[in-house]
C-alpha positions as CSV (number, residue, x, y, z in Angstrom):
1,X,0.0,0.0,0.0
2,X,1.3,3.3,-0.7
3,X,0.6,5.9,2.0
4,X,-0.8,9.4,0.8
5,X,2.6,10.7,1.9
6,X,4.1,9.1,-0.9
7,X,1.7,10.7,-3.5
8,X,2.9,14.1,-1.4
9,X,6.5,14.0,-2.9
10,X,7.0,16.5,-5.5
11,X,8.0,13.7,-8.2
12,X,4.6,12.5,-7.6
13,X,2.6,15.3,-7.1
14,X,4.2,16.6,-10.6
15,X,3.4,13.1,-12.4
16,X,-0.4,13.3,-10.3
17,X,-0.5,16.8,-12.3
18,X,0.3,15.8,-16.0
19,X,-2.0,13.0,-15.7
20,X,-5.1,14.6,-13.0
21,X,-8.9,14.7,-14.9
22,X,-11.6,14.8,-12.9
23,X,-14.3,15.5,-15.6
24,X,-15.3,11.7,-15.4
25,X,-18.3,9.9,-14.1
26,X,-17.4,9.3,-10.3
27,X,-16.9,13.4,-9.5
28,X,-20.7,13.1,-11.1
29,X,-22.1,10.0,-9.2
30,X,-20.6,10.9,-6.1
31,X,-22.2,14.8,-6.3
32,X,-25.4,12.9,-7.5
33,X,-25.6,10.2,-4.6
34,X,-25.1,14.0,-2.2
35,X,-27.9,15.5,-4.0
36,X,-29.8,12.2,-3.9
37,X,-29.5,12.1,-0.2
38,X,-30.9,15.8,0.4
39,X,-33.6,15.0,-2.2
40,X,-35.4,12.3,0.0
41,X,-34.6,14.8,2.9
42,X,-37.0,17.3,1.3
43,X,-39.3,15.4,-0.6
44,X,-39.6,12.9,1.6
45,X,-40.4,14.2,5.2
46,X,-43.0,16.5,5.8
47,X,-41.9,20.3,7.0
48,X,-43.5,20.1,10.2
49,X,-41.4,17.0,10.8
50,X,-38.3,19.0,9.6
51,X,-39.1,21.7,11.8
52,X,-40.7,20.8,14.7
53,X,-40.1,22.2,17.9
54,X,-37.3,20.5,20.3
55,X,-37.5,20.2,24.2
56,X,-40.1,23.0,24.2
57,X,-38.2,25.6,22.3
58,X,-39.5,28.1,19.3
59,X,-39.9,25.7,16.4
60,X,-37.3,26.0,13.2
61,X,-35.8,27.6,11.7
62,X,-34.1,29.3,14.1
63,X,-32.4,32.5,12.2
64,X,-29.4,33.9,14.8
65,X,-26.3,34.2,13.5
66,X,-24.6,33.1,10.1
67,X,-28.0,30.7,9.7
68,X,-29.7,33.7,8.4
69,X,-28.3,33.1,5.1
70,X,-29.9,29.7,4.4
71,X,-33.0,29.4,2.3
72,X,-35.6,28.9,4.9
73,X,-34.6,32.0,7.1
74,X,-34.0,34.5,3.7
75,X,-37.6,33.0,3.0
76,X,-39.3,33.0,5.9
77,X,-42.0,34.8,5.5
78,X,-42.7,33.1,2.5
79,X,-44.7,29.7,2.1
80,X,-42.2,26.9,3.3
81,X,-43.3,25.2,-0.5
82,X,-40.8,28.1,-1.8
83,X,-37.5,27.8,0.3
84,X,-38.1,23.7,-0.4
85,X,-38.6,24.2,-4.1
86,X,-36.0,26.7,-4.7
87,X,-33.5,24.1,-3.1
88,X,-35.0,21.2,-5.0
89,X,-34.3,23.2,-8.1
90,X,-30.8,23.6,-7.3
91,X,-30.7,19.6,-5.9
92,X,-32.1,18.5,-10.1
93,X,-29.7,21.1,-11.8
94,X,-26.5,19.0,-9.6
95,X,-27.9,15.7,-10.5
96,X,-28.2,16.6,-14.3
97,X,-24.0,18.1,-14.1
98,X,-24.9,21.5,-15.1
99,X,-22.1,24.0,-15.1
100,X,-20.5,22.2,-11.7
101,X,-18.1,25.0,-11.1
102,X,-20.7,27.7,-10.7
103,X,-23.8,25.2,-9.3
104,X,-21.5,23.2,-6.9
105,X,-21.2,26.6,-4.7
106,X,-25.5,26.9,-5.1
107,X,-25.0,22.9,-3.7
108,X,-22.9,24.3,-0.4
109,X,-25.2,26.6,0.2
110,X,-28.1,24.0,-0.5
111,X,-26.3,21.8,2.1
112,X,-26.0,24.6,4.6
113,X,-29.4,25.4,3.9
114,X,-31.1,22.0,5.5
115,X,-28.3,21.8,7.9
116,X,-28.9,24.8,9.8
117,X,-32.4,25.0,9.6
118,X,-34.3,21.3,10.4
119,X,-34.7,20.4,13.7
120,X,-32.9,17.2,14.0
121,X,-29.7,17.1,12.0
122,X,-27.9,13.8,11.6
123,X,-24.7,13.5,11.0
124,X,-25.1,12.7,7.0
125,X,-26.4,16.8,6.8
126,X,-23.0,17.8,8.7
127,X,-20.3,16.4,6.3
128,X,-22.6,16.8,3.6
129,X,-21.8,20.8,4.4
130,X,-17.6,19.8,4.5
131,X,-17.7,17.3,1.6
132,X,-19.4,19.9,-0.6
133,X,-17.3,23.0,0.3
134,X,-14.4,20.6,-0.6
135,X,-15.6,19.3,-3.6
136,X,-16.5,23.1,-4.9
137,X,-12.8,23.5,-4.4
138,X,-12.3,20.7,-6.5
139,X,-15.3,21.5,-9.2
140,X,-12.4,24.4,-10.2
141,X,-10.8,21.8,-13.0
142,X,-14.9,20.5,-14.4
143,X,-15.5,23.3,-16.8
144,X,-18.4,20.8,-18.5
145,X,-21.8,22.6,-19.1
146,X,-23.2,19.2,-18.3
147,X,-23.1,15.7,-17.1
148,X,-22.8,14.2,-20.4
149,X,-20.5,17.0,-22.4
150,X,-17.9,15.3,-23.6
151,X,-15.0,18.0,-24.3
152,X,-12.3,17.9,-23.0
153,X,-10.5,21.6,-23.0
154,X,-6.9,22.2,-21.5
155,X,-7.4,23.2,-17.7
156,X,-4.8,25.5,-16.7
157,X,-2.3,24.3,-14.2
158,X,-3.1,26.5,-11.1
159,X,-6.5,25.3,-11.2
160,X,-5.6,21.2,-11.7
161,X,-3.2,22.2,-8.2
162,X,-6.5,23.8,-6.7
163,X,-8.7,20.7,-7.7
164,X,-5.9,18.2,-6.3
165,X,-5.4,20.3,-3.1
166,X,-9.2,20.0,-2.7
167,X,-9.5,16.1,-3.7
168,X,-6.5,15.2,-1.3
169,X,-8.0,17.4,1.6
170,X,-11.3,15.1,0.8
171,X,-9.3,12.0,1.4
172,X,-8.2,13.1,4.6
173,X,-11.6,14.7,5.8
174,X,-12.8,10.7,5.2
175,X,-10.1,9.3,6.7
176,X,-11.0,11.8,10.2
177,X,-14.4,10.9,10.3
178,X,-13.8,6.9,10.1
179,X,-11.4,6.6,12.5
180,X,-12.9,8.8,15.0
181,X,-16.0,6.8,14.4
182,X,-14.0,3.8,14.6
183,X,-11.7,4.1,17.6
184,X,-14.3,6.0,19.4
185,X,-16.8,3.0,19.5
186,X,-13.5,1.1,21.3
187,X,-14.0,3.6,24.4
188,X,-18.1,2.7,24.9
189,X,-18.5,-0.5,27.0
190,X,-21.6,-1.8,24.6
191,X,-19.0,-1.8,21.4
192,X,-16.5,-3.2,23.5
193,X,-18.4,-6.5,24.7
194,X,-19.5,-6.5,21.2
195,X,-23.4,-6.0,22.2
196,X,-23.8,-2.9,20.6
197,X,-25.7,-3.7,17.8
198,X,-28.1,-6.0,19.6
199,X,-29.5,-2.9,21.0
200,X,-29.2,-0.7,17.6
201,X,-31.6,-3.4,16.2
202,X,-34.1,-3.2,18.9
203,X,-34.2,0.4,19.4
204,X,-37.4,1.8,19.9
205,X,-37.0,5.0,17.8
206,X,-34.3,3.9,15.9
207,X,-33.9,0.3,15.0
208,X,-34.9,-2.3,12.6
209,X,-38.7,-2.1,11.2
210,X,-41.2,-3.6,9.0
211,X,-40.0,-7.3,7.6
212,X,-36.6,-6.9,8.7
213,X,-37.1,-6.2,12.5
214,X,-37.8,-10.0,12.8
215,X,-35.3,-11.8,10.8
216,X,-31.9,-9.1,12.4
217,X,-33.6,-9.8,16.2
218,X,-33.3,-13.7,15.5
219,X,-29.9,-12.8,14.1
220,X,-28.7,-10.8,17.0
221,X,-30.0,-13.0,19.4
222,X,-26.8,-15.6,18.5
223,X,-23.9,-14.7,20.5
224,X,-21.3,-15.2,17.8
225,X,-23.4,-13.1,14.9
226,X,-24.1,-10.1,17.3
227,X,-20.5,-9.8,18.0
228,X,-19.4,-10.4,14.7
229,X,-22.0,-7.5,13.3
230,X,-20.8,-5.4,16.1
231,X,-16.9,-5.7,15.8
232,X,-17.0,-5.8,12.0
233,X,-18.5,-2.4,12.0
234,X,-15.6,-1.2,13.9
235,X,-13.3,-2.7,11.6
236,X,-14.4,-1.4,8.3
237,X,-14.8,2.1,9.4
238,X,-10.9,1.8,10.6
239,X,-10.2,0.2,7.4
240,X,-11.9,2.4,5.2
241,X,-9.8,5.4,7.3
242,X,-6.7,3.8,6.3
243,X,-7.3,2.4,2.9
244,X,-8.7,5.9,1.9
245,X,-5.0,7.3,2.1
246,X,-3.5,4.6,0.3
247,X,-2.6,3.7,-3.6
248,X,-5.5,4.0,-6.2
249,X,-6.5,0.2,-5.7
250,X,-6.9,0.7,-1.6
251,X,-9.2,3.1,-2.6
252,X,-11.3,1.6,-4.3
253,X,-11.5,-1.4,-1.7
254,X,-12.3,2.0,0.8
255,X,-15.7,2.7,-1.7
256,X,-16.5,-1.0,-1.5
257,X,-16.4,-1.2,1.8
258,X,-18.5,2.1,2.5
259,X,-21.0,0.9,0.7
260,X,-20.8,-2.4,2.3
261,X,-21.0,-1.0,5.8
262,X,-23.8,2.0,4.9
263,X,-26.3,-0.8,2.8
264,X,-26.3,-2.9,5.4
265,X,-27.2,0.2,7.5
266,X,-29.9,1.7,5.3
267,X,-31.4,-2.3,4.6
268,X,-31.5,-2.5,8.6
269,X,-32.5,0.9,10.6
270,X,-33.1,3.1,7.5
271,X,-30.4,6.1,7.6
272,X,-30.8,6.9,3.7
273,X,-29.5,10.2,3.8
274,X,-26.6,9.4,6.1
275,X,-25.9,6.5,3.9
276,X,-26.3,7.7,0.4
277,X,-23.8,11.1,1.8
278,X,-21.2,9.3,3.2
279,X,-21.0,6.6,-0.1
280,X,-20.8,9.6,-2.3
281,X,-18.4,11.1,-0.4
282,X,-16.3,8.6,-0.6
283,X,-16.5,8.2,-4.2
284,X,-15.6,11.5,-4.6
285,X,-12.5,10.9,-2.6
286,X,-11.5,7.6,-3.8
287,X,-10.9,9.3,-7.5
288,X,-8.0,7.9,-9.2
289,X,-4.9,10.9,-9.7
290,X,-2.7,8.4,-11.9
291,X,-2.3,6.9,-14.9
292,X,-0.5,6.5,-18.2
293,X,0.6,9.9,-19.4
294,X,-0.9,10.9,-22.4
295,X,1.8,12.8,-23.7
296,X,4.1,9.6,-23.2
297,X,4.8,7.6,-26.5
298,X,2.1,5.8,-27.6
299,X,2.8,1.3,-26.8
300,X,4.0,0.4,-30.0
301,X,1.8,-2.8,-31.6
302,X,2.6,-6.2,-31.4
303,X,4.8,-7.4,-34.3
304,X,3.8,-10.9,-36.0
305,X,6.8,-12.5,-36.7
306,X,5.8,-14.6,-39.1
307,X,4.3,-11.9,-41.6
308,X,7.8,-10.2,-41.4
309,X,9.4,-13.5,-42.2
310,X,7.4,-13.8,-45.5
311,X,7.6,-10.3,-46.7
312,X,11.5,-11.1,-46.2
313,X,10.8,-14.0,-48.6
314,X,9.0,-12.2,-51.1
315,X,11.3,-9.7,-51.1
């Protein structure tokens, strides 16, 4: 595996550069499965739910401060259809790739938007905020007009070293969140005894429902599989820390097992929007920087012996 402070030398930071394009699908999934994930956020839950009042304060959106930007204080006075729609707007225009360097700063402020404003924030609408400033930064090198345009023009070197700086500081932003997820769980006694999930699944607010309660509560209920559920949480959030700031191939083994961990997550308890933000963050970070340079002589093709042993003859 080769450590992210390998790729930080400036022989391969230079090589990174001659060879760096981001205008390819992932960059597009992973700002789609974002979007996604704040789509079924608004769509999907009722305003009153989104605002509701908690332990008997004022209900949201609460305006003080630097929240008085977002789209539901600017609008308040408005009907809360307008701030929603105006965001949704913004939300289809991402998903369809249009003009990503201007609209990926409307998707920030999108984020920052639901994040400051609905009552009960998870931790999905949080990173979603840091992921998205990030990826702005890195939206600098996708001058497409939209998600299918296929030109390619020459992006100028200063802003290929902005959209790296931004991709690497994604990689690293990952790699925090996982392993303080991770290593934090080894400090609560419920993870440690490897019970933890036994009680995730039978939450009363929070845990499994519908068709699946039953079969993950016969699950849990064996010693070995609750244990094993529990522990191998904890390690693929560790892994996908580690793996995140490794060579190309770790990386993709990092996407894998995000998705891995947040399916099973989403198919158990729910969690869409925490799910579908964290995979496509991850994709978004696990964006290859190398390959063969393109200004590098082409591979010459293979030679048939044979046919140059009977021109010889004919000759």
């Amino acid at each position: 595996m080769q450590l992210i402070f390998g790729e930080l030398r400036i022989p391969a930071l230079k090589r990174a550069l001659s060879m760096f394009e981001i205008r390819g699908s992932q960059l597009w999934a992973g700002r789609s499965l974002i979007a996604a994930a704040e789509l079924l956020t608004l769509l999907l839950t009722p305003y009153a739910a989104l605002m509701q009042s908690v332990a008997g304060a004022t209900p949201a959106p609460h305006c003080a401060g630097v929240r008085a930007i977002g789209a539901y204080c600017l609008m308040k006075d408005a009907p809360h259809w307008v701030p929603t729609m105006t965001l949704v707007s913004i939300l289809l225009a991402v998903l369809a790739g249009v003009l990503p360097a201007i609209v990926g700063w409307l998707h920030v402020w999108v984020a920052f938007s639901i994040a400051s404003a609905i009552a009960l924030p998870d931790g999905g609408d949080q990173a979603a905020v840091v992921f998205l400033i990030l990826v702005a930064v890195v939206n600098i090198a996708d001058d497409r007009r939209y998600g299918l345009d296929r030109r390619r023009r020459r992006i100028s070197a200063p802003r290929l070293q902005i959209a790296l700086a931004g991709l690497f500081a994604i990689r690293i932003q990952v790699a925090m969140i996982y392993f303080g997820s991770g290593i934090g769980k080894v400090f609560a006694n419920d993870w440690v005894t490897g019970t933890a999930e036994y009680y995730v699944i039978r939450d009363l607010y929070f845990g499994a429902s519908g068709p699946v309660a039953s079969v993950m509560r016969a699950l849990t209920s064996n010693t070995f599989v609750v244990v094993s559920l529990t522990w191998g949480a904890i390690v693929l959030e560790v892994a996908i820390a580690v793996l995140i700031l490794c060579g190309p191939h770790s990386r993709k083994f990092a996407l894998i097992a995000c998705s891995i961990l947040h399916g099973a997550i989403i198919v158990t308890i729910g969690l869409w929007s925490f799910g579908l933000t964290m995979i496509g963050g991850v994709a978004i970070a696990a964006i290859a920087t190398s390959g063969r340079d393109p200004r590098s002589c082409p591979i010459p093709p293979v030679i048939d012996r044979r046919r140059l042993i009977s021109v010889a003859q004919e000759k």
